[in-house]
C-alpha positions as CSV (number, residue, x, y, z in Angstrom):
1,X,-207.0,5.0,80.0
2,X,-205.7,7.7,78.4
3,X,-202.7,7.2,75.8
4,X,-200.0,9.4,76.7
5,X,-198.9,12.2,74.4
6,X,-196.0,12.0,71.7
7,X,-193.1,14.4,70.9
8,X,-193.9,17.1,68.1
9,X,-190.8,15.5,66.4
10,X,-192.1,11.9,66.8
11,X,-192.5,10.1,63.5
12,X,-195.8,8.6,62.7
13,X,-197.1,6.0,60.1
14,X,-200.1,6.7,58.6
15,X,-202.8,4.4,56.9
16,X,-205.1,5.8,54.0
17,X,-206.7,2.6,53.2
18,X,-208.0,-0.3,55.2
19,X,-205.1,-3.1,55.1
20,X,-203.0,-0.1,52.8
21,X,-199.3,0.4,53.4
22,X,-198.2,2.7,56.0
23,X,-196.8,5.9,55.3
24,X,-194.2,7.8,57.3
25,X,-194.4,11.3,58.4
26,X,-193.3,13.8,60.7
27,X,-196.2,14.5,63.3
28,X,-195.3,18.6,62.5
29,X,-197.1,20.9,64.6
30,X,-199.3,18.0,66.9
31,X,-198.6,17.8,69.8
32,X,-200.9,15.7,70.9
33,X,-201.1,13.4,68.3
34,X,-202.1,9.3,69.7
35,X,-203.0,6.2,67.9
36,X,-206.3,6.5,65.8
37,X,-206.7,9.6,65.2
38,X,-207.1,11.1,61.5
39,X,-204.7,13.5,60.3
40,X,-204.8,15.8,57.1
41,X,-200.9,15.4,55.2
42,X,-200.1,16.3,51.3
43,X,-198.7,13.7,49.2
44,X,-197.8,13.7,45.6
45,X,-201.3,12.8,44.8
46,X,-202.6,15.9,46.8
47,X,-204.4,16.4,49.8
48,X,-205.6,13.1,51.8
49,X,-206.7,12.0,55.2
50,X,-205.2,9.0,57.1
51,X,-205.6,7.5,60.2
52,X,-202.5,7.5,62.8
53,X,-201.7,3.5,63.3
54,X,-198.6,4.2,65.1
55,X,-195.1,5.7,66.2
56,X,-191.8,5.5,64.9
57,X,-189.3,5.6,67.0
58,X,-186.4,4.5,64.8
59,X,-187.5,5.2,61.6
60,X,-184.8,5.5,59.0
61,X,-184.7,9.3,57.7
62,X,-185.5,9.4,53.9
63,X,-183.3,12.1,51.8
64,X,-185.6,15.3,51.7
65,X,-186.9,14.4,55.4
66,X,-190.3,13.4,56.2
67,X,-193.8,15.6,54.8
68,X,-195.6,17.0,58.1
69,X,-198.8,16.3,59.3
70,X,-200.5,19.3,58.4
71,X,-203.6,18.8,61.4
72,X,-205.9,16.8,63.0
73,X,-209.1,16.0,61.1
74,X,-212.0,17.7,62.5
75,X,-215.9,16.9,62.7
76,X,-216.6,18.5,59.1
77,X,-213.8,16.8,57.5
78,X,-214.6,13.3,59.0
79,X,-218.1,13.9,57.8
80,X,-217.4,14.9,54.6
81,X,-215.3,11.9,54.2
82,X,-218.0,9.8,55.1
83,X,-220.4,11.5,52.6
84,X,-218.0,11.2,49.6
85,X,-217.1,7.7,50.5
86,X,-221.0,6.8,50.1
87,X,-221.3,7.7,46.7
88,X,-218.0,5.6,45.7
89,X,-220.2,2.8,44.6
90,X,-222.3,4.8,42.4
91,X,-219.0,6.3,40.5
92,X,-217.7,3.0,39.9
93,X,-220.7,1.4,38.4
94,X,-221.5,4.3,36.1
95,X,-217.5,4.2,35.0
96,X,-217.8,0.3,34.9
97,X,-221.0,1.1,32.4
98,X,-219.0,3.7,30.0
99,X,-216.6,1.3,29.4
100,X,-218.3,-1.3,28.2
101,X,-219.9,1.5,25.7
102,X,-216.3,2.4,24.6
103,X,-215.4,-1.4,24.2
104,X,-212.6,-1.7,26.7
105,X,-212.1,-4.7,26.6
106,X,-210.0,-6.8,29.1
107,X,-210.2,-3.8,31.3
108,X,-211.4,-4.1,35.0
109,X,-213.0,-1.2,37.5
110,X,-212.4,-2.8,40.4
111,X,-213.2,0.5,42.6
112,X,-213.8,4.3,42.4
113,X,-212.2,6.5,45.3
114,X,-213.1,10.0,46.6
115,X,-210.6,12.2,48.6
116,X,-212.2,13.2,51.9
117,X,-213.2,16.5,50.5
118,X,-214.6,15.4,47.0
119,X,-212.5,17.3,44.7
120,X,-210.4,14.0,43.0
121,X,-212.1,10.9,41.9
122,X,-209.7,8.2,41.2
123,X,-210.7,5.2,39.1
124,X,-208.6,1.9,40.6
125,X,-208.7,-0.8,37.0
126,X,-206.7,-3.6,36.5
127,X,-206.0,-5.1,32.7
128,X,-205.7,-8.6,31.7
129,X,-203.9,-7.7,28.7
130,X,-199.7,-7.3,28.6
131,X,-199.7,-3.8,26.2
132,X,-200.7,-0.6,28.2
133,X,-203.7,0.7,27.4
134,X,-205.2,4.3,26.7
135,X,-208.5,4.9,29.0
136,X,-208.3,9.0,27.7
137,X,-211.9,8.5,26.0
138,X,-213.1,6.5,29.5
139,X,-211.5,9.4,31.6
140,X,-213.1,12.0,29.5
141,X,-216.5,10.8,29.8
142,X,-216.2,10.6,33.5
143,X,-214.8,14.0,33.8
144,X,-217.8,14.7,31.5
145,X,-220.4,13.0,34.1
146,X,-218.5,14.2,37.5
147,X,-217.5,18.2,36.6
148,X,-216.2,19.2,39.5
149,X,-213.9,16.4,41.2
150,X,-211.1,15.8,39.0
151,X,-210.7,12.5,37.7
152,X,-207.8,10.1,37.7
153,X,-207.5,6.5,36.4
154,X,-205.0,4.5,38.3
155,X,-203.5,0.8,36.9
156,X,-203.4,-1.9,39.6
157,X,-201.3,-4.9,39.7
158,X,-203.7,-8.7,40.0
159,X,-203.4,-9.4,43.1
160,X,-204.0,-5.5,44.1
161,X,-207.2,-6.1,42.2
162,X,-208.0,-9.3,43.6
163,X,-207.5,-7.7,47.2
164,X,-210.0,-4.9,46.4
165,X,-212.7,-7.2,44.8
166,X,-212.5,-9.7,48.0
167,X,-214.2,-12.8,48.1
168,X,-213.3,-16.1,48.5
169,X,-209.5,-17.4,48.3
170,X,-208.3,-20.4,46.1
171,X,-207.5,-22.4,49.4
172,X,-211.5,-22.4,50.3
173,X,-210.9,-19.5,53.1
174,X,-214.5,-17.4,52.8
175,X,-212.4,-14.5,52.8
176,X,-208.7,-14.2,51.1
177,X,-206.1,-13.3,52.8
178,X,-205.1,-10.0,50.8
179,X,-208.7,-8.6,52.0
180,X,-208.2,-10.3,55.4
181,X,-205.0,-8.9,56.8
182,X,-202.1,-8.4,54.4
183,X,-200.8,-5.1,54.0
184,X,-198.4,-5.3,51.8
185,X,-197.3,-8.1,49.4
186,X,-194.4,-10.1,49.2
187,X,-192.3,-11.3,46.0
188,X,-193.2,-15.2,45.4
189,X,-191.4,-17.5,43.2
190,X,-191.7,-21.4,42.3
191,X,-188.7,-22.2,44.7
192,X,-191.0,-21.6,47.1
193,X,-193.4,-24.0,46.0
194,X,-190.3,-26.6,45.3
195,X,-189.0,-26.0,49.1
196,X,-192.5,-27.0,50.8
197,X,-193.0,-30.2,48.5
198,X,-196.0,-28.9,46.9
199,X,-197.3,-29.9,44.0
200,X,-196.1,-27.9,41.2
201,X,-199.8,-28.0,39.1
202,X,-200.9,-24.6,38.8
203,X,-204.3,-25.1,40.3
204,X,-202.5,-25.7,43.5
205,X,-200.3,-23.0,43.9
206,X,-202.4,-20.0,41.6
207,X,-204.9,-17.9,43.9
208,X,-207.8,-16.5,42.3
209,X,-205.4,-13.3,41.1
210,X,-203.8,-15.4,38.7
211,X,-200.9,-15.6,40.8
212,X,-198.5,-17.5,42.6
213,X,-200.1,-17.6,46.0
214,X,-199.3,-15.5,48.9
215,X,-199.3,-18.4,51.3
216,X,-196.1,-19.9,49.7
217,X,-194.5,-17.3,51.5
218,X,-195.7,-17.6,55.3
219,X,-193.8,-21.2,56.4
220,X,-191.3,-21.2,53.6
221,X,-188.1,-19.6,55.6
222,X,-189.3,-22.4,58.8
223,X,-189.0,-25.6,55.4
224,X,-185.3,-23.8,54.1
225,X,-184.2,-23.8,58.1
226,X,-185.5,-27.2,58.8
227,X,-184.0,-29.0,55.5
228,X,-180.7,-27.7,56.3
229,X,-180.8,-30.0,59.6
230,X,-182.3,-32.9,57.6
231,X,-180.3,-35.3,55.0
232,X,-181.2,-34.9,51.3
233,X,-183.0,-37.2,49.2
234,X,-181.0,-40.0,47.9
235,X,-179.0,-39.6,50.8
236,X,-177.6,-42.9,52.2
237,X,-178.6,-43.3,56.7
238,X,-177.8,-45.6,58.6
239,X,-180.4,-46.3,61.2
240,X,-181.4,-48.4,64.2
241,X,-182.8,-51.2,61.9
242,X,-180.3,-51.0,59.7
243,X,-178.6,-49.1,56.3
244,X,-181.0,-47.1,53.8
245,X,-181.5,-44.5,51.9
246,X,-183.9,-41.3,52.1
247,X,-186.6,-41.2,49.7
248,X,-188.5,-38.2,51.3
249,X,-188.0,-35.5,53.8
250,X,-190.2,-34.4,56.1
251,X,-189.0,-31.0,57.3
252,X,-192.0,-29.4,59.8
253,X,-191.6,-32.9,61.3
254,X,-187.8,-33.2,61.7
255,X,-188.0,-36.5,60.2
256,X,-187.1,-38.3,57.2
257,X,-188.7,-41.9,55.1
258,X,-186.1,-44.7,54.6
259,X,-185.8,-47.2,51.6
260,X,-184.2,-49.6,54.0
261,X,-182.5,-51.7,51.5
262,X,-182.4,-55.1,53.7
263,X,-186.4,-55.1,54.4
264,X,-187.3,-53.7,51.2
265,X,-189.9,-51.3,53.0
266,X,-190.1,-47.6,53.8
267,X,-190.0,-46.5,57.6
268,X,-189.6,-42.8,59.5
269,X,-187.4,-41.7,61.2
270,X,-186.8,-38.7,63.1
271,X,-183.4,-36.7,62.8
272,X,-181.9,-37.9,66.1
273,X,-182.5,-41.7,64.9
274,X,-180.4,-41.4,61.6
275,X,-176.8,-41.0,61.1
276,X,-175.2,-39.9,57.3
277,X,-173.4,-43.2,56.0
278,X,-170.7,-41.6,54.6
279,X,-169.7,-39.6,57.9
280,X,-170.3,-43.1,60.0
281,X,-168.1,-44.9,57.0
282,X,-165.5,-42.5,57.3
283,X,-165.4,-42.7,61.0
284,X,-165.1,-46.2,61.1
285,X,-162.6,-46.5,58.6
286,X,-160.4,-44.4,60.6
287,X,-160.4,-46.2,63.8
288,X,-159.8,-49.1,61.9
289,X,-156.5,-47.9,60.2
290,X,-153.3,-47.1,61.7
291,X,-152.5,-44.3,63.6
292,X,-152.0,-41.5,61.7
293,X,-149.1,-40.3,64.3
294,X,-147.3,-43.9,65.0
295,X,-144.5,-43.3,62.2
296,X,-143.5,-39.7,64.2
297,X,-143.5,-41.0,67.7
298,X,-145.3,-39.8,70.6
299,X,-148.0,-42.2,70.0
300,X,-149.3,-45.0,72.8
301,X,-152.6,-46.4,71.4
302,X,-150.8,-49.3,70.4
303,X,-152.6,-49.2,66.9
304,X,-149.9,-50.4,64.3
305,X,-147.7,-52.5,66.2
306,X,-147.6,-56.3,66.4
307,X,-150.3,-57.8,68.0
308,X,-149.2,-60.2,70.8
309,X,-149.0,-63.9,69.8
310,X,-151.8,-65.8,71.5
């Protein structure tokens, strides 16, 4: 079935890349616009086809308003895209090639990219190095090679490199998950690592970007929510076989391991089985002492007062 038609002022995100980051604009003069369709819109790097992934309704206005969609794609364009995209390979060996002639060292092609109608090559490199590095000569020669697209050079971040270049992830997956289905990436720190119990060795936690894994991310806010539920290490329980204290947590589980200090052993124990030992001591310690509202009156618990001689 048909999808129905959108709104000339609907809002559309746009995809340029496989897994890239969508793009927001304004559908402009279409009509008729409907998921998976190519569109033609300017950007700051120029002309460039994407594919329609889906409607905004809500989006949140940026200042300046969105850029239009300029048109649908036709045959020729969707052709030419094809065509230019098939000689990608061959631009990024023979750039891969001149710079190992000009010695850059450290740097890394990891893909060459046409616009759909051919005229701008862009050179995608990441560098292992910190310092920022002049690839004028590299971009020179190209331009030299390739005379009529004009060429660009464009710096990626690791793990952008590592999602380009594929293969298999650190984990063992065949392929990693940046190539697989991320679209964007999110900022990962060692808390992370800390929050999950994971080992901190950096084999265990560095993909093959160099970088703290993107995994570290997916179950971490389901560990923070369930450790706020669960006692802390070191924290004395008092449970069904007896007084103890928590040597490890056990958050995905709801559970925590006991030192019970009587046995001398370790046991789990899920949340509902424990009780804190300072909350229990507290409690107990109040229903042992005197009422706290027998000196004032209005008090009949008896709690206080002389016990009745045998």
């Amino acid at each position: 079935m048909t999808a129905p038609a959108h709104s000339p002022t609907q809002v559309v995100a746009i995809r340029f890349q496989p897994l890239g980051k969508l793009y927001h604009f304004h559908a402009g003069p279409v009509a008729d616009l409907q998921t998976g369709d190519y569109v033609l819109v300017t950007t700051k790097r120029g002309r460039e086809m994407g594919e329609v992934v889906s409607f905004v309704p809500r989006a949140e206005r940026p200042e300046g308003g969105w850029k239009a969609v300029e048109r649908r794609a036709n045959a020729q364009d969707l052709v030419m895209r094809r065509l230019w995209q098939g000689r990608e390979l061959e631009a990024m060996i023979e750039c891969r090639a001149q710079a190992a002639e000009l010695g850059l060292e450290g740097v890394k092609i990891a893909k060459a990219e046409y616009s759909y109608d051919g005229t701008r090559l862009t050179f995608l490199y990441g560098h292992d190095g910190e310092d920022k590095i002049d690839l004028k000569d590299l971009r020179e020669a190209m331009q030299r090679i390739y005379r009529n697209p004009r060429i660009e050079m464009r710096q990626l971040g690791p793990r952008d490199v590592a999602k380009i270049i594929g293969g298999m992830g650190a984990c063992g997956l065949e392929v990693r998950c940046c190539s697989m289905f991320l679209t964007e990436f999110s900022p990962i720190s060692i808390k992370m690592a800390k929050a999950q119990g994971i080992s901190l060795n950096p084999q265990e936690i560095t993909g093959m970007c160099g970088r703290l894994r993107c995994c570290l991310v997916y179950e971490y806010d389901q560990y923070v929510q369930a450790r706020k539920e669960l006692p802390k290490v070191k924290k004395r329980v008092v449970t069904p076989m007896g007084p103890g204290k928590v040597v490890d947590v056990l958050p995905l589980r709801q559970a925590v391991i006991v030192h019970l200090e009587e046995e001398d052993r370790r046991v789990e124990f899920l949340k509902h089985e424990i009780q804190p030992f300072d909350e229990l001591k507290a409690l107990q310690d109040k229903a042992d002492g005197p009422c706290d509202r027998h000196e004032s009156g209005g008090c009949n618990c008896g709690k206080g007062r002389d016990e009745p001689a045998a």
